[in-house]
N, C-alpha and C positions, 0 to 999 in steps of 0.2 A: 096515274095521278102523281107519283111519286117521282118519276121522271120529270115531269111539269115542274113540280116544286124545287129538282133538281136545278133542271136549264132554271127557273125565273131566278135562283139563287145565286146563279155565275152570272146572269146579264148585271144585277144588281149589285152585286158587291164593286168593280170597281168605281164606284160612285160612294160606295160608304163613306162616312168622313173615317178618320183614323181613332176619335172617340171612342167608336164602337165598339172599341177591342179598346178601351180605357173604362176600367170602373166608375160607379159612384163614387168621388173622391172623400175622403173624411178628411174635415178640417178642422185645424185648429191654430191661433195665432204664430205658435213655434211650426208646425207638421202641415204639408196637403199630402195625403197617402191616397195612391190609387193601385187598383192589380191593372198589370197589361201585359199583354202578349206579343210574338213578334209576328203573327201571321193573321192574315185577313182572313182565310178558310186552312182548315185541320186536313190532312186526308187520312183515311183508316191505318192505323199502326204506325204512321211516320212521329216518329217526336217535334216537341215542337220548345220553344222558351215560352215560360211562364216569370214575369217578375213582380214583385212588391218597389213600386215607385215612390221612394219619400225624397221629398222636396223642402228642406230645412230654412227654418227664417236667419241669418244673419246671425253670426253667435254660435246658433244652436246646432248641438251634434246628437246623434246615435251612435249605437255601438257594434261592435264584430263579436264576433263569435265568443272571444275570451273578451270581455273587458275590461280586463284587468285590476287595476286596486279598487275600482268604482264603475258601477257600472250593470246595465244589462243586456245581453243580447238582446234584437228582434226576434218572434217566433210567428212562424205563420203555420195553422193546422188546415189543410185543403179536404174540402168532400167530394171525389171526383165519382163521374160513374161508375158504374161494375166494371172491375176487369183494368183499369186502367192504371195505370205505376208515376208515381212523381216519386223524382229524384230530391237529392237535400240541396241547400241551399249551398248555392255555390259563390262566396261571400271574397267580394273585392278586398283590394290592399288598403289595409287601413292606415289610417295614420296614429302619432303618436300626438298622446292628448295630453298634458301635464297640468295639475290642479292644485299648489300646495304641495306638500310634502308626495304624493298620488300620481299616479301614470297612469290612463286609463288609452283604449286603444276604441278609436271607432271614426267616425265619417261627420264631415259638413257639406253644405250645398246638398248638391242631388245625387243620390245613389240607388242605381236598383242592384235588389237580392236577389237573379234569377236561380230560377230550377229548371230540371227537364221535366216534362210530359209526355208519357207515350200511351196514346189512349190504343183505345182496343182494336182487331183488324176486322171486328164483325160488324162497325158502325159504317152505315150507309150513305151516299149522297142524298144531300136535303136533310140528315138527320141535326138536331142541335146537340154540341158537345157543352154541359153546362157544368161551370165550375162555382162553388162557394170555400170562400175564405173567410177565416176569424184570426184576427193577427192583433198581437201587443208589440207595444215599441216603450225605450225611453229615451224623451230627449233630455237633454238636458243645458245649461251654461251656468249661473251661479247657484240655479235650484235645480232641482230636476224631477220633470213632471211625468208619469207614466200615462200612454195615450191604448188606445183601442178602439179596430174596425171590423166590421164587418163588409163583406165584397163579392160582387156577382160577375163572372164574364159567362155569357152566351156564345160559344166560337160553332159559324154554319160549319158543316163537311161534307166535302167536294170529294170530288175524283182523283184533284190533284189540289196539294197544296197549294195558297197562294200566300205569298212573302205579303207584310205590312211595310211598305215605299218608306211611309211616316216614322213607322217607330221602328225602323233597321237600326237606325243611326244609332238611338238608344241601348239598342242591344250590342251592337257593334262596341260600342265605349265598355258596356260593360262587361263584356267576351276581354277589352285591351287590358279591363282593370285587375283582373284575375290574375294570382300568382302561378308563374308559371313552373313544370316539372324542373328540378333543378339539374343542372348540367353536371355537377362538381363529388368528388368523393368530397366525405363528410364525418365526422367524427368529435367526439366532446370527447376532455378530460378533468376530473375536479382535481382541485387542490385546496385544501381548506377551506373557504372561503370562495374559493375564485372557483370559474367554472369559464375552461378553455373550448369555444366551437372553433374547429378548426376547418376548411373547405382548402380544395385541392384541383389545381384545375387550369385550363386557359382563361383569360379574360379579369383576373382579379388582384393585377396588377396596381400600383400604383398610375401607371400610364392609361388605366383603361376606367376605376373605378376611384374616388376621391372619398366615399363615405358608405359607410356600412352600419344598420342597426339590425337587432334581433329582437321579433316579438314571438315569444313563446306560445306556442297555443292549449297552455292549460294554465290555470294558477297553480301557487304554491310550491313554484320550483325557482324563482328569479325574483330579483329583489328590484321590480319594474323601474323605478324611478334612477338606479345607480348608473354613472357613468360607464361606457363600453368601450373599453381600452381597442384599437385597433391596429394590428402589425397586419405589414403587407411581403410579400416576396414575389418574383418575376410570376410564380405560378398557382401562387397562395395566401390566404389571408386568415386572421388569428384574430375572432374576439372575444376577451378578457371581460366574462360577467360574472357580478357579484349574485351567489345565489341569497334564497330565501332564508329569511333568519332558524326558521324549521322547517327545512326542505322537505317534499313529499321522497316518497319513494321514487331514486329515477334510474331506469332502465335505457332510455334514449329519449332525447331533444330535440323537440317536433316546434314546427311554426312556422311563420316566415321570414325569411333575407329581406329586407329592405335595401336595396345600393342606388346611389347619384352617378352618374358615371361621370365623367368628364364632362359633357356637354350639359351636363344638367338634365340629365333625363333620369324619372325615378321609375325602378321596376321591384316587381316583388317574385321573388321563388321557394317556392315548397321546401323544407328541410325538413330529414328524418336522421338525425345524428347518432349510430347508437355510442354509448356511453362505451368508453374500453375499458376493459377486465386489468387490473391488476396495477400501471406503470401511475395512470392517475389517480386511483385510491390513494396510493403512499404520502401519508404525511412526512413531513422532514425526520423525525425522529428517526421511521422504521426505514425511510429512505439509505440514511446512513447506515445504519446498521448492514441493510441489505447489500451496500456498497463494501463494506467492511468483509465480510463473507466472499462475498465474490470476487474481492481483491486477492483474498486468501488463494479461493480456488483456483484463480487464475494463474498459479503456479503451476498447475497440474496441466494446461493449456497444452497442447502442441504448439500454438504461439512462440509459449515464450521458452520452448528447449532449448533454441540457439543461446539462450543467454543463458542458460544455466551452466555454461562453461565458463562463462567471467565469473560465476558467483561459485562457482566450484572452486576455483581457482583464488580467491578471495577469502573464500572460507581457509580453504589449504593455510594460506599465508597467516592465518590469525590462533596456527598452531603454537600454543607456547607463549605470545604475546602477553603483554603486562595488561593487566583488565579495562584500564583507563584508554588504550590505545583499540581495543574490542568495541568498548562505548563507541569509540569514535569514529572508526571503521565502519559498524551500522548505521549511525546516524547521519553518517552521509550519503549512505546507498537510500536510507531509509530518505533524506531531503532530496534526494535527485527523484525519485521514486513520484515523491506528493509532489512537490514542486512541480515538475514534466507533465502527470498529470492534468494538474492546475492549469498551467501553461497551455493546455490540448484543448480543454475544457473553453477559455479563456477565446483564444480562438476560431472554436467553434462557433460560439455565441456571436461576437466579431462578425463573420460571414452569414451566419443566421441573421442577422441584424441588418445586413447590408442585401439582404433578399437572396441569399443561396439556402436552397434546399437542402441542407449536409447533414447525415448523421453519425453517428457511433463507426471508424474508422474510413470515415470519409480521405483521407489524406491517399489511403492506397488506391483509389480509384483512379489518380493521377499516372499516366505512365510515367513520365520523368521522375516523378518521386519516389515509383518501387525502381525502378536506372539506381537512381542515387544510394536507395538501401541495399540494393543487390553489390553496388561497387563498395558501404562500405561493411555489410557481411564478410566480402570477399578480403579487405584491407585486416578487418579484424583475425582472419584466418592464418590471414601471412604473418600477421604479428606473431600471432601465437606460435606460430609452427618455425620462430626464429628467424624470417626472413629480412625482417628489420626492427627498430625498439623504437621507445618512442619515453622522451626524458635521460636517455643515456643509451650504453653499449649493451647488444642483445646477452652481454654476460651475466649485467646487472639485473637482468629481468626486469627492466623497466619499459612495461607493457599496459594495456588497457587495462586487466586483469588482474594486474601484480604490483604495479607502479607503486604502492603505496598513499596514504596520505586520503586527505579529505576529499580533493579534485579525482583521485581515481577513483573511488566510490560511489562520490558523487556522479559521475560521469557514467560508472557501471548500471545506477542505477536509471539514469537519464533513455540510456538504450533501453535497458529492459521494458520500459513503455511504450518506446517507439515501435519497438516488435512486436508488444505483445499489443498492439492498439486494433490488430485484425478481429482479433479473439473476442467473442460473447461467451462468458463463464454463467452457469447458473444464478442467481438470483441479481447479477450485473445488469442484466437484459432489461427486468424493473425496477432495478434503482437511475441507471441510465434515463430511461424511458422517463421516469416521475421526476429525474434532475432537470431534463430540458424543459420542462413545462413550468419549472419553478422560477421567481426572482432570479438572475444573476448572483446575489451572495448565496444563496441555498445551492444553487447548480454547481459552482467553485465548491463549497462544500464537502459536495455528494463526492465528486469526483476525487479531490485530496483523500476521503475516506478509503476510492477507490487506491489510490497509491500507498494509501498505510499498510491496508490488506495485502496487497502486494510484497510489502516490505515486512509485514510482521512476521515470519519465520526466521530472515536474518536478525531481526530486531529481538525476537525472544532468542535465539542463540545467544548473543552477547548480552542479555539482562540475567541471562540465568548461569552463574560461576561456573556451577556445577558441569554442563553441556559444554560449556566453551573450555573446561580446562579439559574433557576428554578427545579433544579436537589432536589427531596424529603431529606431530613439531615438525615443523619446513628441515627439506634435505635435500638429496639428488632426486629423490623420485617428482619431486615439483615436475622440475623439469619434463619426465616423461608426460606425467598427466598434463604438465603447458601443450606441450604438441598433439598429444591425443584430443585434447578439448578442441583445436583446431578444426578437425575436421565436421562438429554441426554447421560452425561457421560456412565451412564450404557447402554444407546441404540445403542450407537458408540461401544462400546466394544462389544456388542451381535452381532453387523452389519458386525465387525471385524471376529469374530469368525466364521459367514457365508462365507464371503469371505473366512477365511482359509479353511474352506471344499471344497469350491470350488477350491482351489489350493492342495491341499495335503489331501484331503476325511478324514476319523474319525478317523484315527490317530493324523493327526493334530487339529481337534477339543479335541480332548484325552490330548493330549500337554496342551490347551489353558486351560482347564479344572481342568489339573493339577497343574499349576502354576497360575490360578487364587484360586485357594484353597490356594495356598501356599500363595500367597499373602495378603491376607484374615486373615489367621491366623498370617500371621506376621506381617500385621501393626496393628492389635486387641491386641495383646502383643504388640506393639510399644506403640499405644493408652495408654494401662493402665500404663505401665513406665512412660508416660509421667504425668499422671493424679497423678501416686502416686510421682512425682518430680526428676522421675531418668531421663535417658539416652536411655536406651533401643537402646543401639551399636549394642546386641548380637541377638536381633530379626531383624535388618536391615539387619545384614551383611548375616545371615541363608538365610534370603527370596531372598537377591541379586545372591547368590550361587546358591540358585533353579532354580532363572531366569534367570541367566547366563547360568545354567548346559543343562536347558531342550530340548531348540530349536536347541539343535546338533545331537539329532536323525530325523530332519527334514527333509523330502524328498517331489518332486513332486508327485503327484498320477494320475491316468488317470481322464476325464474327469468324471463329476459327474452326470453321467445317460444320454443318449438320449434326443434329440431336438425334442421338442413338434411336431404334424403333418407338423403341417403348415409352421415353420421353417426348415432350409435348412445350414448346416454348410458351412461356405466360404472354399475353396482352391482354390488356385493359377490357372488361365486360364478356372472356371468356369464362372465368368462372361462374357469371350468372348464368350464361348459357348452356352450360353442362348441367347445373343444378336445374335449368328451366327443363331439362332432358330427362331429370331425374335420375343421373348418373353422379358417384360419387365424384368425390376430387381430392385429390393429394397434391398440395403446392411447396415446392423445396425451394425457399428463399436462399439466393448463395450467392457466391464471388469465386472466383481461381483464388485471390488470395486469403481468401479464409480461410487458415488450414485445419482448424474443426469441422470448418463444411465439409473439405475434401473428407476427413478420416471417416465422419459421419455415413456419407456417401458410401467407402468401400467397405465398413463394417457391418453398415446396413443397410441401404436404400440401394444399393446396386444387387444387392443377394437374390440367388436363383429365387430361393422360396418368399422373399416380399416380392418382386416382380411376378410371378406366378399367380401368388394369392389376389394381388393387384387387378390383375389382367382376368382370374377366375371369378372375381367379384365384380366385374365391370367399373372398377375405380381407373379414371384417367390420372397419367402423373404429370404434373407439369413441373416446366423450373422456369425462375424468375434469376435471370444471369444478372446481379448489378456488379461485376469485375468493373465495369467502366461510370459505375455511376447513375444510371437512368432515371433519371426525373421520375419518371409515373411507378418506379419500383421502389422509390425513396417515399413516392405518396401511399402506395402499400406499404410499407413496411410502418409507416404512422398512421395510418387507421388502422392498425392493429398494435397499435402501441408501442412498438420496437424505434430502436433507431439506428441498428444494424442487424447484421447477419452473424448466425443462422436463426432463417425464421420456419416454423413446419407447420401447415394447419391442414387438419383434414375433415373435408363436407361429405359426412354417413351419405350412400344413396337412399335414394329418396324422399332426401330433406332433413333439415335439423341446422341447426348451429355450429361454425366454425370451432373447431377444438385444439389449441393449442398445444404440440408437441414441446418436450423440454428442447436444453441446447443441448444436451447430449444422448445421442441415439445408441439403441439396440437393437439386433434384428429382432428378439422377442418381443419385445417394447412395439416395432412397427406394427410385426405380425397380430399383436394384443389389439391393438389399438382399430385396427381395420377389418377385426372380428376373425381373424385366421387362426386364433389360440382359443 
């Protein structure tokens, strides 16, 4: 008998109209609400769509999930057989509703809510799968009237599913209207007021997207109705939202993209932004400050040792001087210092603006530009070491270091930036990081603060008598320590020259090679001009031709040899995958020219016992090389809120959150941290 009912069941259905699998509708002037489904017959355990069809009068809207300042979602509660599982509503891209001062977020025209259905695998052919709904809506336009139905579908079940011809289409649009998984790394950061979501990625260009909005999917974190600031870059986009006047608690920033693209096509995708630890909290105040400190510390840099021989040697010279001439002497190291700064900063912003990805010693990632510091490391060496002067006769010590005057200190201090612009000092990393995200005059700011810090230990020597009068008085011995301070200089330039191989392999060391020859032999003929009382124009101008001419056969090169065993090159979605594995991870953010990263590296992250414990813990180590720059490494390093190197984080096995290592490492510090202590 049962069979019977089967077969008459499958002769019959394709002849049903498409109603059949349409509810009783409930009507009302604003709303026609009916349930439907997408198939004509269910088969045992296959899922199926189930939706809530409302069909809006002219005017009239409903809402999404969040409805923001006004508003309420749809709810629909289902009573399915025993055993059976419906899914949540799975709610199309809404649109943006404005009301007055109010934004509320929901739907016109026609829209279905569907869900999924997965009935049970013990239901039999011929059996009826019977569903009841009781669902509330509000529509609304200048009033808004809340509506309520109740809804029956009868779905036969077959052997085998059969698709609904009629209402695919239906389903179909509302499968297109669904926001889709988003492609993009993602990240917010606040700033008083403002609340930056940042996405990182292909496709979100100015050339590919023209408009971008953000609907939050909770209240009480966004101020719905305020204007959404939008910067674009070749592989990134930034939008600038005012949040809530009392923002809730926010740990990360959920909802959806809204973007136009070019063509006029509008799409929507999932966002889960978490909020970053530390660079975005900072208000301006503690910004500066933090910037002040780590200007400080950033003396202590291996950066900036090369220049602690101009400033040795400056100090020297300010043995015995009259007070007034001490003031003036720091105060120029101390303007070349903030000024340069500024000037970096300045720049940055500049390119940032013009859609480069750049952050925090972005400049060295350029080969020709570590060329040009390595030649004039190398120039500064010669100076020192008497090879030629510069403002007179190498008698007079009129050198970079020595010269006197406001222009050489200022100048002394100008360098000291340029070198030390690799370096990430403690508490730099998040004044940095909460600089770029802020206004232009705050970012200039933070930065100048960074150059004060820098300069404040020359700057209290000359404020304090006392200190500056026990300073040893200028004699013969200058002289020795001028030529000893020479040689960091030549270390900086050898250090340089590693890096360029790391960037452009032996050709570019070939380059460096060759125009430090050149250089060599031209300020050695500069030298002797000078010594015999000429000018020596015609060896300046030769050797500037060389150095100008050389570094324009400059190219990148591929990388320079294979990662030791026990290292592991970073790319994009392996760290989820070691985490989907369950295995910890150790990521070492770096450059060649960062020479914190390096010392970091040999003091601790190359040591027997953290690679051991590493490898005894099933912890993989990767390293993320941006020597050259790399786009998707510049986009890590700003979803974790940095905007240079060194960046250190490490994911415990078995799961847990990202843990931020300081900038300066210790083997006990690694070993603590990875549970080996």
């Amino acid at each position: 008998m049962r069979f019977l009912v089967a077969l008459l069941a499958l002769l019959i259905l394709p002849w049903l109209p498409a109603r059949a699998l349409e509810s009783t509708a409930q009507e009302s002037p604003r709303a026609r609400v009916t349930l439907v489904a997408d198939q004509l017959a269910i088969a045992p355990g296959q899922a199926f769509q189930l939706g809530l069809r409302l069909r809006l009068a002219p005017r009239w809207h409903s809402y999404w999930r969040h409805a923001g300042d006004a508003g309420a979602p749809t709810e629909i509660n289902l009573t399915l057989p025993e055993s059976s599982k419906a899914g949540p509503i799975a709610w199309p891209i809404p649109q943006a509703i404005p009301f007055g001062p109010l934004m509320s977020f929901g739907y016109y025209g026609e829209v279905v809510l569907p869900m999924q259905i997965t009935p049970p695998v013990g239901l039999r052919a011929g059996d009826l799968f019977s569903i009841t709904a009781e669902a509330t809506w509000l529509v609304c336009d200048d009033v808004c009237i809340p509506e309520e139905g109740s809804f029956r579908l009868d779905l036969p079940v077959a052997a085998e599913a059969q698709a609904n011809p009629d209402l695919a289409p239906l389903f179909a649009a509302a499968a297109a209207a669904l926001p889709r998984p988003s492609p993009w790394q993602a990240s917010a950061t606040t700033q008083g007021e403002a609340l930056r979501l940042r996405l990182t990625g292909p496709g979100l260009g100015r050339e590919s997207l023209k408009q971008a909005l953000f609907i939050p999917g909770q209240g009480g974190l966004l101020d719905h109705p305020a204007p959404q600031s939008l910067t674009q870059g070749p592989d990134w986009l930034e939008l600038t939202l005012k949040r809530a006047e009392r923002p809730e608690k926010l740990t990360a920033l959920e909802g959806v993209l809204l973007i136009t693209d070019q063509g006029g096509r509008r799409l929507g995708y999932e966002i889960a932004a978490p909020l970053l630890p530390g660079a975005g909290f900072l208000p301006l105040w503690q910004a500066l400050i933090f910037a002040l400190i780590g200007g400080v510390i950033l003396n202590l840099m291996p950066c900036v040792f090369p220049v602690l021989a101009m400033k040795a040697m400056a100090l020297a010279r300010l043995g015995g001087a009259a007070r007034g001439a001490v003031r003036l002497e720091a105060a120029a190291y101390t303007a070349g210092a903030v000024v340069s700064f500024t000037a970096l900063a300045g720049l940055l912003l500049v390119l940032r603006g013009a859609g480069m990805a750049l952050g925090w010693g972005f400049q060295f990632t350029s080969p020709v530009f570590v060329l040009a510091i390595a030649w004039l490391m190398l120039a500064v060496g010669l100076n020192l070491s008497g090879v030629f002067a510069l403002g007179g006769p190498i008698g007079a010590g009129g050198h970079i270091a020595a010269r006197g005057g406001f222009l050489g200190s200022f100048a002394t201090g100008a360098l000291a930036v340029l070198v030390a612009s690799p370096c990430t000092a403690p508490f730099m990393a998040a004044a940095i990081g909460a600089a770029l995200v802020m206004p232009a005059p705050a970012t200039l700011a933070v930065f100048a603060a960074l150059g004060l810090g820098l300069a404040a230990p020359t700057l209290i020597l000359a404020l304090a008598p006392g200190l500056a009068g026990k300073l040893p008085r200028p004699g013969p011995w200058m002289e020795k320590l001028r030529r000893i301070m020479a040689w960091p200089m030549y270390g900086a330039a050898l250090w340089l020259v590693w890096v360029l191989w790391a960037q452009s392999g032996w050709p570019g060391v070939a380059l460096a090679a060759a125009g430090g020859l050149g250089l060599l032999l031209g300020t050695s003929s500069l030298g002797r001009a000078q010594r015999r009382g000429q000018g020596g124009l015609g060896a300046v101008l030769a050797t500037l031709g060389l150095l100008i001419a050389l570094p324009f056969g400059l190219t990148a090169a591929p990388s320079a040899g294979p990662m030791p065993e026990t290292v592991e090159s970073w790319s994009p979605g392996r760290v989820e995958a070691l985490r989907a594995q369950g295995k910890g991870v150790f990521l070492n953010v770096t450059a060649a020219w960062c020479l914190s990263c390096q010392v970091n590296e040999r003091i601790a992250l190359r040591r027997e016992a953290v690679q051991a414990a590493m490898a005894a813990r099933g912890i993989v180590y990767l390293k993320a090389d941006w020597t050259r720059g790399d786009p998707a490494i510049a986009a890590l390093l700003r979803t974790h809120g940095r905007e240079g190197v060194p960046l250190y984080l490490f994911w415990p096995p078995g799961g847990g959150e990202a843990v931020i290592l300081p900038e300066v490492l210790t083997e006990a510090m690694v070993l603590r941290q990875i549970g080996a202590l």
